[in-house]
N, C-alpha and C positions, 0 to 999 in steps of 0.2 A: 629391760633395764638392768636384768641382770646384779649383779653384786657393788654398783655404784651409783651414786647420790651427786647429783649436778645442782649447784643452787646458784643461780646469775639473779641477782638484782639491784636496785639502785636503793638506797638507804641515807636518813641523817646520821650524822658521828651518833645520836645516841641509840640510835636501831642499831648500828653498830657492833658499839658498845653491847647493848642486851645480846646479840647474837652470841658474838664471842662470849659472854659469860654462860647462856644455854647452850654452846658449844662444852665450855668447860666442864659445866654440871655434866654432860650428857653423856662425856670421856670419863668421869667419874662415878658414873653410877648408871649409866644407860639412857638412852633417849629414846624419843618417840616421834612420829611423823618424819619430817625427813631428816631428823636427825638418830633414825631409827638405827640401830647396831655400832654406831659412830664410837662405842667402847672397842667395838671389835674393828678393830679399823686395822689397815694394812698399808694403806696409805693415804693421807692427804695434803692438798694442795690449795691454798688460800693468795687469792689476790685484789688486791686492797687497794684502790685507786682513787683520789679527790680528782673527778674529771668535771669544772666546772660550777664545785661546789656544790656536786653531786659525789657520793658515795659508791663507788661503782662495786657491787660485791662478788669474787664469783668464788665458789668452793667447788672440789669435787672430792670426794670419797669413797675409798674402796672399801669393802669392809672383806673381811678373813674369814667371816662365822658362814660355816655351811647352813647353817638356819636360815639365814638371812639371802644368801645362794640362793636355797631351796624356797621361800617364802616368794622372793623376786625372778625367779628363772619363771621364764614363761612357756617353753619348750621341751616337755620332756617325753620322751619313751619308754612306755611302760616302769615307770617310778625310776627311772633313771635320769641324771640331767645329760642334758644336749652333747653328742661326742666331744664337739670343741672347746665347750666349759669345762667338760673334765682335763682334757689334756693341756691347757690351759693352767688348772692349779696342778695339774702333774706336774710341769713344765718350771711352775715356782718351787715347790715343795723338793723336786731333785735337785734344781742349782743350789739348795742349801746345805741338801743332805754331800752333793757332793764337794762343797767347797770346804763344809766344816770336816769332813773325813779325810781329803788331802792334806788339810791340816791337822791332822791329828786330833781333830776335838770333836768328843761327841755331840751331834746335833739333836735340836729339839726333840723331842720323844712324840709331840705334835708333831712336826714336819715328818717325822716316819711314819706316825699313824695314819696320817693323811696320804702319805706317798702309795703305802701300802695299800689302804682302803680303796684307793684311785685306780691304783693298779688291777686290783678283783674286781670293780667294774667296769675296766676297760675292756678284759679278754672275753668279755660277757658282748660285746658290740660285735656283729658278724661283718663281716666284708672289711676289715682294717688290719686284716696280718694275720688271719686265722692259724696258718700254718706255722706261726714263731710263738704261739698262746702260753702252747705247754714247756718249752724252753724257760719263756719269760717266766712264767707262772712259778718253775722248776728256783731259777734265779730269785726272785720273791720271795720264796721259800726261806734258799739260804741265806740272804741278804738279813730278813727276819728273824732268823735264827742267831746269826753273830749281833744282831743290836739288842738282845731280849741277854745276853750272853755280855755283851759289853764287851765281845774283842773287839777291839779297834784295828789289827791288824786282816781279821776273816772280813770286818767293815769293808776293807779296801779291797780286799779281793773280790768280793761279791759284789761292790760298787761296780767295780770295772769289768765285771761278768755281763750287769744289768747295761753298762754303758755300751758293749759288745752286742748285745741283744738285740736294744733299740736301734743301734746305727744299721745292723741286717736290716730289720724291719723299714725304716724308714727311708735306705737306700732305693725299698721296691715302691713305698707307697705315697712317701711326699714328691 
């Protein structure tokens, strides 16, 4: 199931009603069962249909928290989660780091810790680029070092070092 919450069901207005308010609480201060991590949410999507005088409800929710990842990944190696799930939140976490850097603004200090963290356990997976590990690793490094440093100009450079990196790599293996 991974890091998303699927809820389809048919309801009166005031089941509704109660949902969305246990939604609210749950965005407020945390929820449980399947509104479990719904604080930590990244995205959701609510569709709300009278079909029939029936209530038709579907939600779906992502949630952001590696807790919540890790509690629902069902897949892993050796304490690691599944290659795909990682590159996956790589794959969010640098379209931000590099959008807000193009832009001159520094991004979340979360989307770097994440990006970074993602990153040491990627090079850690054999057979996916072994030979670009230490470059990349090398790039990481500095990319790291200008965001702990707050230049936003080494940001850029080191962005586009990391963005040099992955296109070698994935030139040979997507």
């Amino acid at each position: 199931m991974r890091n998303e919450t699927r809820i389809n069901r048919f309801a009166t207005r005031e089941e509704l009603a109660g949902f969305l308010r246990e939604l609210a609480d749950a965005l407020e201060s945390g929820g449980s069962g399947e509104l479990a991590c719904v604080n930590e949410f990244k995205k959701i999507k609510l569709g709300i249909r009278d079909e029939f005088g029936q209530i038709s409800l579907k939600a779906r929710i992502k949630s952001r928290s590696r807790e919540c990842d890790e509690q629902q990944e069902t897949r892993h190696v050796e304490g690691k989660p599944e290659y795909k799930t990682l590159k996956k939140r790589m794959k969010s976490s640098f379209r931000i780091l590099l959008a807000m850097i193009h832009e001159n603004r520094m991004p979340p200090r979360e989307a770097i810790d994440s990006f970074l963290e993602d990153s040491a356990l990627m090079v850690t997976c054999e057979g996916y680029g072994d030979e670009y590990y230490e470059q990349y690793t090398e790039a990481c490094e500095a990319f790291q070092k200008a965001c702990d440093a707050g230049d936003m100009e080494k940001m850029h450079e080191t962005i586009d070092v990391l963005i040099h990196e992955k296109s070698r790599c994935h030139a040979k293996y997507d």
